[in-house]
N, C-alpha and C positions, 0 to 999 in steps of 0.2 A: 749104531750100524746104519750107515744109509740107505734109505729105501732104492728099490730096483728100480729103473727108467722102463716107463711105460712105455717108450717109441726108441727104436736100436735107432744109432746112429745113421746109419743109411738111406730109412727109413725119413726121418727128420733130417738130413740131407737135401733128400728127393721133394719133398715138400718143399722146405724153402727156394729147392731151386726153381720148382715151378712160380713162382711168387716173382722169385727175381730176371725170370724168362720173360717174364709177360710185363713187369715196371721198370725192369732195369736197373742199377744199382741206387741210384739217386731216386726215383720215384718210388720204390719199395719203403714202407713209412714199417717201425714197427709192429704199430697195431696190423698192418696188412703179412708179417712176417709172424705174428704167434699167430693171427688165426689159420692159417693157413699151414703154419704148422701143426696146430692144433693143442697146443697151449697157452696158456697164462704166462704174460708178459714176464713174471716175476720166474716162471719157470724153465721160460725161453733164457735169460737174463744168468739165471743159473746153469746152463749149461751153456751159454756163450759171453762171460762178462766182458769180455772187450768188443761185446755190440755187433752193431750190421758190420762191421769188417769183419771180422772175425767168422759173422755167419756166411757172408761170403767167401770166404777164403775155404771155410768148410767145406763148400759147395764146389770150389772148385779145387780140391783133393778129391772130393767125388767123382766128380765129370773126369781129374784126370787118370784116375783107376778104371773106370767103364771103356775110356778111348783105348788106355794101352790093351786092358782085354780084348777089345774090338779088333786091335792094331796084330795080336800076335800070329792068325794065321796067315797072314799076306806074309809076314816074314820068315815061317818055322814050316808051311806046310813043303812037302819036295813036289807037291803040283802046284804051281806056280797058281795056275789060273782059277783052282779050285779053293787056296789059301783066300786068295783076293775075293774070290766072290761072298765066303762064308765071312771075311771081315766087311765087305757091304753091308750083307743080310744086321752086321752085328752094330754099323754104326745107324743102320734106319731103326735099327730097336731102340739107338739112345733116342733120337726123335721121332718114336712111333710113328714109323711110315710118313712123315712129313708134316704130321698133324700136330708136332712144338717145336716153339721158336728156337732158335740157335740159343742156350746160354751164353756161348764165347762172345757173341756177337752185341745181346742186349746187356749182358755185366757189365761190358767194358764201356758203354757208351759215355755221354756227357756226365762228370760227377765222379765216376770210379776211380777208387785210390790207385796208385803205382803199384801197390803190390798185388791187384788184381789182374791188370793191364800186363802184369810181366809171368804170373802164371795162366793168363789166356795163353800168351804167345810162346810159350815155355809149350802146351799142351796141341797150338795146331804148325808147331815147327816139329814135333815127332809125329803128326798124323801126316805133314807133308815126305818128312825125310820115311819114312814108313812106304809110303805108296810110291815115293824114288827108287827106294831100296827094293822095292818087288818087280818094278819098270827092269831095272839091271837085271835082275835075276831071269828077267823073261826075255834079257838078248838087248834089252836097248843099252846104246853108250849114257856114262854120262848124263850128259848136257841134256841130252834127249831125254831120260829119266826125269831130270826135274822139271824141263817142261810140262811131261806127261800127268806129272804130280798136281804140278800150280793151278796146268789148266781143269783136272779132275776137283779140286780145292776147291775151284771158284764156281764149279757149275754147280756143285754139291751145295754149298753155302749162301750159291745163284738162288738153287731151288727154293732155300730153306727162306731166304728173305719174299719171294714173291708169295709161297703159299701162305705165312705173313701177312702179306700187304692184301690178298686178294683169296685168301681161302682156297686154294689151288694146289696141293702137291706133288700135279703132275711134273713139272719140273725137274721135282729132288731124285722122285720115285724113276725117271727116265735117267737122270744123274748115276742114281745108285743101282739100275739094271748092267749102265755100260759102264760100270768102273774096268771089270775088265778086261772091255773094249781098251778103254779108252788109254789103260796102263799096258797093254801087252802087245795095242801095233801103233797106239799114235793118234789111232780116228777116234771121232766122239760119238757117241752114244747113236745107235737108229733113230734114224727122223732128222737129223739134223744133218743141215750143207755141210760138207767137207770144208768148202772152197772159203766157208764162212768163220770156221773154226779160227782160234786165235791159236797160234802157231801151228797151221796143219803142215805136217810133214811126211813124208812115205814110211809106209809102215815097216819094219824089219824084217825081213824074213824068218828070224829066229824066235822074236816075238809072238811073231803069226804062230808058228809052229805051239809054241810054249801055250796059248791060248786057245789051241786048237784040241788038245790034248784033253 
């Protein structure tokens, strides 16, 4: 009979993923992958024998269960704007208020196999079509949804690279106050130019409404 695993899946997920947050796929060395998970190489080994890809790939079935959780009230809630908020609240939990690095972001860097590179992008083409599909639902056409998406993606992920580079999470944390602002009339987050915005467009009247709510 096999002994029980001392660390559930998730659990040992979450650990590795912090490992491969901070070195990225190619600089994550084994040895920095059991301890950090907090075992013995031979035991890490046993429960992932096809190795660092493998522990990656784990990792990101992780990541992509946490997004869709995060993902489901912006789509299912009937207040629009209270869906969208409580899925912010749920994606700064995956980077604790801005203070860990994007995993989509450092996995996939220099090094990363294809099948990582195609489940990153598998995981933020539904975090984008997600905050599209919430844009419509709060009155914007279309084209103007994905906009609203792209340009919320990028401030988001804006944030998450500079609190990174410079220990700073103001950024993500402003990102993640006006998601939605920023999905239910078109403007970006308080503090920031209009004029400066990268596709600024006039907001919707029905948007406005659906956000007002």
């Amino acid at each position: 009979m096999p002994r029980p695993q001392t660390v559930s899946d998730d659990e040992l997920f979450d650990r590795l993923a912090h490992v491969f947050r901070v070195a990225g796929f190619e600089g994550a060395s084994l040895g920095a992958l059991a301890e950090g998970a907090g075992l013995q190489r031979a035991s890490l080994y046993h429960r992932f024998p096809g190795g660092k890809v493998q522990m990656a790939e784990a990792v990101m079935g992780r990541v992509k269960g946490l997004f869709l959780r995060a993902l489901e009230p912006m789509g299912s809630d009937a207040d629009v704007a209270a869906g969208v908020a409580e899925s912010a609240r749920r994606i700064s939990e995956i980077y604790a208020d801005g203070e860990l690095p994007c995993v989509l972001d450092t996995l996939t860097l220099s090094g990363a196999p294809e099948s990582i590179r195609a489940r990153a992008a598998e995981i933020t083409t539904a975090w984008i079509d997600a905050m599209a599909g919430a844009a419509e639902r709060g009155g914007a056409d279309a084209d103007a949804a994905r906009l609203a998406a792209e340009d919320a993606f990028v401030r988001i992920e804006g944030g998450l690279v500079l609190a990174r580079l410079h220990g700073d999470p103001s950024a993500f944390r402003r990102a993640i106050a006006g998601l939605p602002r920023m999905l239910l009339t078109g403007q970006p987050p308080p503090g920031v130019d209009p004029g400066s915005a990268s596709g600024s467009r006039k907001p919707q009247a029905s948007a406005r409404s659906a956000a007002s709510r």
